[in-house]
C-alpha positions in Angstrom: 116.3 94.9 108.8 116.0 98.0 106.6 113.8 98.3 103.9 114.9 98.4 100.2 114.3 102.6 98.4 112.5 102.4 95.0 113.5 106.0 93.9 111.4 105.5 90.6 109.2 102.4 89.9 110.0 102.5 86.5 112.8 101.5 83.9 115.5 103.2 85.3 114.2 101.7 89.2 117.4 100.4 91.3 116.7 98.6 94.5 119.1 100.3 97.7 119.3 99.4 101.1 117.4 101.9 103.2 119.1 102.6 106.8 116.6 103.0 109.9 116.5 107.0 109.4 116.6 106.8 106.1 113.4 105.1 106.0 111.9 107.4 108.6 112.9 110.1 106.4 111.3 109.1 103.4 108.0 108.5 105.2 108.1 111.9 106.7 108.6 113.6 102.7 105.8 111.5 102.0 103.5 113.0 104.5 104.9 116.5 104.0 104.2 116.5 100.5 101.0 115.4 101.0 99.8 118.3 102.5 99.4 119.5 98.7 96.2 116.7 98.7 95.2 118.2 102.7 94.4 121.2 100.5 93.4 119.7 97.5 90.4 118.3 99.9 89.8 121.5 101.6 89.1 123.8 99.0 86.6 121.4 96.9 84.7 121.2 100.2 84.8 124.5 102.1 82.9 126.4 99.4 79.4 124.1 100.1 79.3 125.4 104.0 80.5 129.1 103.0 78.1 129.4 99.5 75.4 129.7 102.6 76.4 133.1 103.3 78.4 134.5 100.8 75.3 134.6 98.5 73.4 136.1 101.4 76.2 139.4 101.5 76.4 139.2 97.6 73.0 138.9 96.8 74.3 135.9 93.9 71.4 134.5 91.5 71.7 130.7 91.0 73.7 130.8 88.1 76.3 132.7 90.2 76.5 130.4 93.2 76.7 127.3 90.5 79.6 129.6 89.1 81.8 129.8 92.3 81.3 125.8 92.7 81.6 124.8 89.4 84.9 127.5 88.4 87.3 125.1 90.8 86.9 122.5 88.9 87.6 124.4 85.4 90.6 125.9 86.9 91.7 122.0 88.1 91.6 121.3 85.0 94.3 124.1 83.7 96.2 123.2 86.5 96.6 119.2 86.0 96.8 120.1 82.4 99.8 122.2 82.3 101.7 121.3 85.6 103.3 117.5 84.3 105.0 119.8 81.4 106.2 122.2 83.8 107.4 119.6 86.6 109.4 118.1 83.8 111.1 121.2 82.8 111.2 122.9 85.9 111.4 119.8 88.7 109.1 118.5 91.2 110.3 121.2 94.3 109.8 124.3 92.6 106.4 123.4 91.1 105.3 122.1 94.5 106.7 125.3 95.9 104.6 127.4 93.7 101.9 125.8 93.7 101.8 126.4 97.8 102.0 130.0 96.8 98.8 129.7 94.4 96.9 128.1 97.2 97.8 130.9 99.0 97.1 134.0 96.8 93.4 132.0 95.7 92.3 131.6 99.4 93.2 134.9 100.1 91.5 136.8 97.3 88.6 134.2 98.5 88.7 135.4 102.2 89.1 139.0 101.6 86.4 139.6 98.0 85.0 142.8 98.3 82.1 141.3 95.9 81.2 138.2 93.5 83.7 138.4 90.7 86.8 138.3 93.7 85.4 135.3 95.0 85.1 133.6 91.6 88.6 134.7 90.9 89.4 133.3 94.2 88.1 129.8 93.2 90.1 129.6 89.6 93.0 130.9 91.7 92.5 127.7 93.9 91.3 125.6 91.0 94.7 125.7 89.0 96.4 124.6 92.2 94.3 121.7 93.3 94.2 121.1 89.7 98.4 120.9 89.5 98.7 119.2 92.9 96.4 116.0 91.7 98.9 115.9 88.8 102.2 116.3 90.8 101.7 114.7 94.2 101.1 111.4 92.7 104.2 111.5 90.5 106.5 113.0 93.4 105.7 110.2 95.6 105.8 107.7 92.8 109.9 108.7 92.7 110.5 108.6 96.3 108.4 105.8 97.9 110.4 102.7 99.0 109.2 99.7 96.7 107.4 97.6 99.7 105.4 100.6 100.7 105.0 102.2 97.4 101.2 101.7 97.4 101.0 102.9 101.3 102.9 106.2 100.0 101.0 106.8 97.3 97.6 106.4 99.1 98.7 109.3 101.2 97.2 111.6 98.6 93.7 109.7 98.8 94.1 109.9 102.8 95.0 113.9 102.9 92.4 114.6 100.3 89.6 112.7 102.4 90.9 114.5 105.5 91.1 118.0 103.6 87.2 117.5 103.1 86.6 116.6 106.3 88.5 119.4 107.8 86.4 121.3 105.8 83.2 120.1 106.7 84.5 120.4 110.5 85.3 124.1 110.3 82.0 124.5 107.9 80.5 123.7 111.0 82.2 125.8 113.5 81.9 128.4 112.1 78.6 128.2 110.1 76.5 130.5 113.8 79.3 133.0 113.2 78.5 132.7 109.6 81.9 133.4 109.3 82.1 132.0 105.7 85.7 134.8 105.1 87.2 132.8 108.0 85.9 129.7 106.7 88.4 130.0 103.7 91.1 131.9 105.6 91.6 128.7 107.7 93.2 127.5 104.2 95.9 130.0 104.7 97.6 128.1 106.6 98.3 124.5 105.1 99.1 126.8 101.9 101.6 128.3 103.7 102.9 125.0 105.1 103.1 123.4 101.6 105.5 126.3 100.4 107.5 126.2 103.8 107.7 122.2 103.2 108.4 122.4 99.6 111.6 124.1 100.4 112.7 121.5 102.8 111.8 118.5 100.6 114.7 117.4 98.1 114.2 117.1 94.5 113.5 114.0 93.0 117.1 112.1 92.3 115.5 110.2 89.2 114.4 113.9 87.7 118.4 115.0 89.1 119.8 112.4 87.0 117.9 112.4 84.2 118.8 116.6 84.0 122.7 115.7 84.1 122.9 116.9 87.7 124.4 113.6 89.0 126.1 114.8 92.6 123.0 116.2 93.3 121.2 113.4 92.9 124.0 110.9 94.8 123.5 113.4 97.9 119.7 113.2 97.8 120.2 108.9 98.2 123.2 109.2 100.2 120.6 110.6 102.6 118.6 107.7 103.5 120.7 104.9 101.9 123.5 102.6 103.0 127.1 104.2 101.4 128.0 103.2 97.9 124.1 102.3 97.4 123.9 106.4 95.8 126.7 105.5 92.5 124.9 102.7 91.7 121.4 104.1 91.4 122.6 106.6 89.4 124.3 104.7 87.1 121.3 102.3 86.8 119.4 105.3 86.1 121.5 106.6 83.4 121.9 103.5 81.9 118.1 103.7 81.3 118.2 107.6 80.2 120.8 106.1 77.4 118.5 103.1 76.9 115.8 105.2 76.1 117.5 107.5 73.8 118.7 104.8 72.0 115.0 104.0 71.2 113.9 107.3 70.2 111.8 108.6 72.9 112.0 112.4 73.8 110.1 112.0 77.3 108.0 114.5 75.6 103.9 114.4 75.1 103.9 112.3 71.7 105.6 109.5 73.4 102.3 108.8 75.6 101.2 108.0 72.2 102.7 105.0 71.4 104.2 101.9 73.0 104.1 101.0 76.4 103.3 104.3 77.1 99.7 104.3 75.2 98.6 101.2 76.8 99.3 103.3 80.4 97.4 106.0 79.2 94.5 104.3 78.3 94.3 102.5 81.8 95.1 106.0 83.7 92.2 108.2 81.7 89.7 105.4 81.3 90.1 104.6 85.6 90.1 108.7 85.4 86.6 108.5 83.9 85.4 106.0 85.8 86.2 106.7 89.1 84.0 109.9 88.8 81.4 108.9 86.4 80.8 105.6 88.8 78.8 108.3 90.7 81.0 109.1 93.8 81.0 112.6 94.0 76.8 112.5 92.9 76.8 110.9 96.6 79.4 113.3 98.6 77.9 116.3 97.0 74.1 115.9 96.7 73.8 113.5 99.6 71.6 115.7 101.4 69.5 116.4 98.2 69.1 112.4 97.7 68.3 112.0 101.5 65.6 114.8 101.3 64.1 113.6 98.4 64.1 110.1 100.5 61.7 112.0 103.1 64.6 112.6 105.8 65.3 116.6 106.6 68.4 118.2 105.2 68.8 120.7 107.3 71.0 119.5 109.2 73.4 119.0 106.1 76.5 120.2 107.5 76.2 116.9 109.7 75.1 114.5 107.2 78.7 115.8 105.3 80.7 115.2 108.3 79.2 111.9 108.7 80.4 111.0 105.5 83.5 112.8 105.6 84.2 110.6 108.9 83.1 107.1 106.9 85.9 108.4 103.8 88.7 108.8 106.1 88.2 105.5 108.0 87.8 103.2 105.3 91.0 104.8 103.2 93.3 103.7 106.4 91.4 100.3 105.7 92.9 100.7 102.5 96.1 102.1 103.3 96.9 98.9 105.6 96.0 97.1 102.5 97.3 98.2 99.6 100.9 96.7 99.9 99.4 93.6 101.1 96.9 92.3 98.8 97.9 94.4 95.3 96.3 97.3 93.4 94.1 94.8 91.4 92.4 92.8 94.3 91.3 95.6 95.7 89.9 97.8 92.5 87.8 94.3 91.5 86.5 94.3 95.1 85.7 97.8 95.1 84.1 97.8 92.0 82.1 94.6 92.6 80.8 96.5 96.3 80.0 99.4 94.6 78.1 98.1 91.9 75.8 96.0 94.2 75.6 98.9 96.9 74.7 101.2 94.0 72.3 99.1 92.2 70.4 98.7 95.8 70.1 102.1 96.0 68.6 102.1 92.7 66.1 99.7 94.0 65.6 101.4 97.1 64.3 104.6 95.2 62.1 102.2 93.2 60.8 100.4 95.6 59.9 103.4 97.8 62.1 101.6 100.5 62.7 103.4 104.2 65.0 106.3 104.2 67.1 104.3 106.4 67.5 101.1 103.2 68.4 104.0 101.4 71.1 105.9 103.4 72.6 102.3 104.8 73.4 101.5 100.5 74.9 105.3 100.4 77.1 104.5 103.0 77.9 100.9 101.9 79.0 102.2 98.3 80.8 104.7 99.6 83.2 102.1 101.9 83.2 100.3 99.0 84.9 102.8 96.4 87.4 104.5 99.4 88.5 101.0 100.2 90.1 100.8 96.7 88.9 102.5 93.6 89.1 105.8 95.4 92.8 105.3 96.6 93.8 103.0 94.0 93.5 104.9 90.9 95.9 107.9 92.1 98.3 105.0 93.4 98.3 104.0 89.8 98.5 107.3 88.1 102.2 107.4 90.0 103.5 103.7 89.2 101.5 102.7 85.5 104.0 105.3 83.2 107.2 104.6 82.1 109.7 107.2 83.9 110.0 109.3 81.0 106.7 110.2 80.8 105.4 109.2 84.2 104.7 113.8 85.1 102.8 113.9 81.9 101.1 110.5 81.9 99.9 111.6 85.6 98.9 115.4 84.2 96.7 113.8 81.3 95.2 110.6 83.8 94.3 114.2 86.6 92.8 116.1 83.6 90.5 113.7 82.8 89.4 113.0 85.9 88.8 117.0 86.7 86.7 116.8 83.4 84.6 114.2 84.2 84.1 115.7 87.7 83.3 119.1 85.9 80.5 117.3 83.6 79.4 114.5 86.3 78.6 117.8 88.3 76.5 119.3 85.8 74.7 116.2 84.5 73.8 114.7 87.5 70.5 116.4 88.4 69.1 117.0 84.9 69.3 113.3 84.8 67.6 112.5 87.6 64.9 114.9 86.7 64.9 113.3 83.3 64.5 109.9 84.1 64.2 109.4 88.0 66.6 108.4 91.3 66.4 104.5 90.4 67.2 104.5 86.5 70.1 107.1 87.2 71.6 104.8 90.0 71.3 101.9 87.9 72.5 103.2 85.3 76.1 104.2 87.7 76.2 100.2 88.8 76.0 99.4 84.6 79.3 101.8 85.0 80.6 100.1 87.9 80.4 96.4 85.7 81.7 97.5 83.2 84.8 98.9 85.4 85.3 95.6 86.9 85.5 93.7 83.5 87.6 96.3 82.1 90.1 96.1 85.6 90.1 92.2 85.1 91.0 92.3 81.1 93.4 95.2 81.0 94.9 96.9 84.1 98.2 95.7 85.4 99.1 94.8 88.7 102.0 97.3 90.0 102.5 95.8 93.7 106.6 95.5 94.0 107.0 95.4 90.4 109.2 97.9 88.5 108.2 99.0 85.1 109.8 96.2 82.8 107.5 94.3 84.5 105.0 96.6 83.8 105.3 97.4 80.8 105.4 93.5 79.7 102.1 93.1 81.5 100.7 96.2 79.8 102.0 95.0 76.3 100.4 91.8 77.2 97.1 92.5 77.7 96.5 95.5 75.5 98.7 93.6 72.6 100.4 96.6 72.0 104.0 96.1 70.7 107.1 98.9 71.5 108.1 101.4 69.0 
């Protein structure tokens, strides 16, 4: 029995009969265009195995190496900033093309710097892309996932960024005797060059065809996975909703996130944005060794320690990915939240208590299963399904730049604060964070599971009591 094609969980969404290939098609966009997050993952974690030696050959002070980490994430946040404008205007193939081509040009300048200022240009090169792919992946999967596995789809983007890192950590390690760390970027080069080669296989988004008056287009792009007929009606339903929303005024430009349905989605993407890095995640992937030092364990080994982690990421988002069609988007953020709150509050204690390094690495571990089980996944599954369709590429550029911002600071903050008040109160004060998450999940984000986004948007207007126009 086939499964029914959501082309767009939103207002202009039309239920079609998927045939057999059709379906096998979709899923195979899905994973193509996720190579986007592959890289996305790579480059945030190849630079903490290759910093090693490059400030070795470059002779960098501190602030320098803290510059070449630190510039990615500035760059991401250009990138996630200006892409949902330019995915609007332009469509979703050509930006994803690019953006390969980005990737491309970054790692390279990366792998071939003849000094320090090359490599940093390298990292904003890469910055802007990772940046634009975290704002686009999500809302190009968002307008081609079948409704029933919507949620699966869309967690493809957690899943390739957890194996990006990884990856990264893996070839960190092969390489790091060699001290190869020009190779250690090159090995980008090729997923870079993938994503453009796969961008100009994938179609354009039939929603984005429609909505640009480009109607046969779009009828071919269904015609290739649905049953015959199924293509006329989708796009009428979708034009009838392009008229709708005419009618009421908007522009599907930025000042409609502002008001409406459209506000309330906003809030819920930047807020779960803010949370999902200031909950303390990316404290644990990046300073783990640090915190396991400090614990009395050695880090020199911290290659393994990341691939250790790296290995627990990518197991528990499958958990997640069998899940999140099953159970909802809102079971599994409260779980998440209520794990990592307890995990992270034991750690807390753990530090306080002066318990065994082993107490302390066991809650590491347990918080992060916690948050790549659903807060991790969940919150770039929403970023694609919260918005209505007319803003749906901005709504997801504005939830991805706030997240890239609160890495950005979370990254800078994090070790002043534990010199400033200690291990325990800083952990502590991430599970206050993580409560507070939960209670704000429970009171005012939406379940999306199968829903399209009149259903959506009434939940939305429910709970945030925020009225159309």
């Amino acid at each position: 029995m086939s499964e029914p094609l959501n082309t767009r969980p939103a207002a202009e969404s039309h239920l079609v009969d998927l045939t057999p290939q059709g379906l096998r098609r979709v899923r195979a966009w899905g994973v193509s265009i996720a190579l986007g997050s592959f890289l996305f993952g790579f480059d945030t974690g190849i630079i903490s195995g290759a910093l090693l030696f490059i400030r070795e050959d470059f002779d960098l002070t501190s602030f320098q190496q803290g510059s070449v980490v630190s510039i990615l994430l500035l760059g991401a946040v250009i990138g996630a900033l200006t892409c949902g404008n330019i995915a609007d205007r332009y469509g979703r193939k050509p930006v994803l093309a690019a953006l390969g081509v980005v990737f491309f040009l970054g790692i390279g300048a990366a792998a071939f710097a003849p000094g320090y200022w090359t490599v940093l240009l390298g990292r904003v090169v890469m910055g802007l892309a990772v940046g634009g792919v975290s704002a686009t992946v999500p809302t190009y999967l968002g307008e081609m996932a079948p409704a029933q596995v919507r949620g699966r789809m869309l967690s493809l983007n957690q899943l390739f960024i957890t194996f990006g890192l990884l990856t990264s950590y893996l070839v960190n390690w092969a390489l790091s005797g060699a001290e190869a760390w020009r190779a250690m970027f090159g090995v980008g080069l090729v997923p870079a060059l993938l994503l453009f080669l796969a961008a100009l296989w994938l179609p354009e988004s039939p929603a984005w065809l429609v909505r640009k008056g480009r109607m046969e287009q779009a009828r071919k792009v269904v015609d290739r996975v649905a049953e015959p007929g199924d293509a006329d009606r989708f796009v009428d339903r979708v034009h009838d909703a392009q008229r709708e929303e005419d009618r009421s005024g908007s522009s599907g430009g930025v000042g409609d996130l502002f008001r409406g349905t459209a506000l309330a989605a906003l809030l819920v993407a930047c807020v779960l944005a803010a949370l999902q890095q200031f909950a303390g995640i990316n404290t644990i992937l990046y300073y783990a060794p640090t915190i396991i030092s400090q614990a009395g364990l050695s880090a020199s080994n911290a290659i393994f320690y990341s691939i250790f982690i790296g290995t627990v990421n990518v197991a528990v988002t499958f958990v997640s990915l069998a899940l999140i069609d099953r159970v909802g988007r809102r079971p599994l953020l409260l779980g998440s939240l209520a794990g990592m709150t307890v995990s992270i509050a034991l750690l807390g204690l753990a530090f306080a208590a002066g318990m065994s390094p082993l107490a302390m690495l066991v809650f590491m571990m347990l918080f992060i299963v916690a948050f790549g089980v659903g807060m991790g996944p969940v919150f770039w599954v929403l970023l694609g399904e919260v918005f209505p369709s007319a803003q749906r590429a901005e709504g997801a550029s504005a939830g991805a730049t706030v997240n890239w911002l609160s890495n950005f600071l979370m990254s800078l903050a994090f070790l002043p604060l534990v010199n400033a008040v200690g291990q325990a109160a800083t952990f502590w004060g991430f599970a206050v964070l993580c409560l507070l998450g939960f209670a704000f999940v429970a009171k005012w984000v939406p379940e999306t599971r199968e829903r399209n986004a009149d259903e959506v948007g009434a939940d939305l207007r429910r709970r945030w009591r925020i009225s159309e126009g």
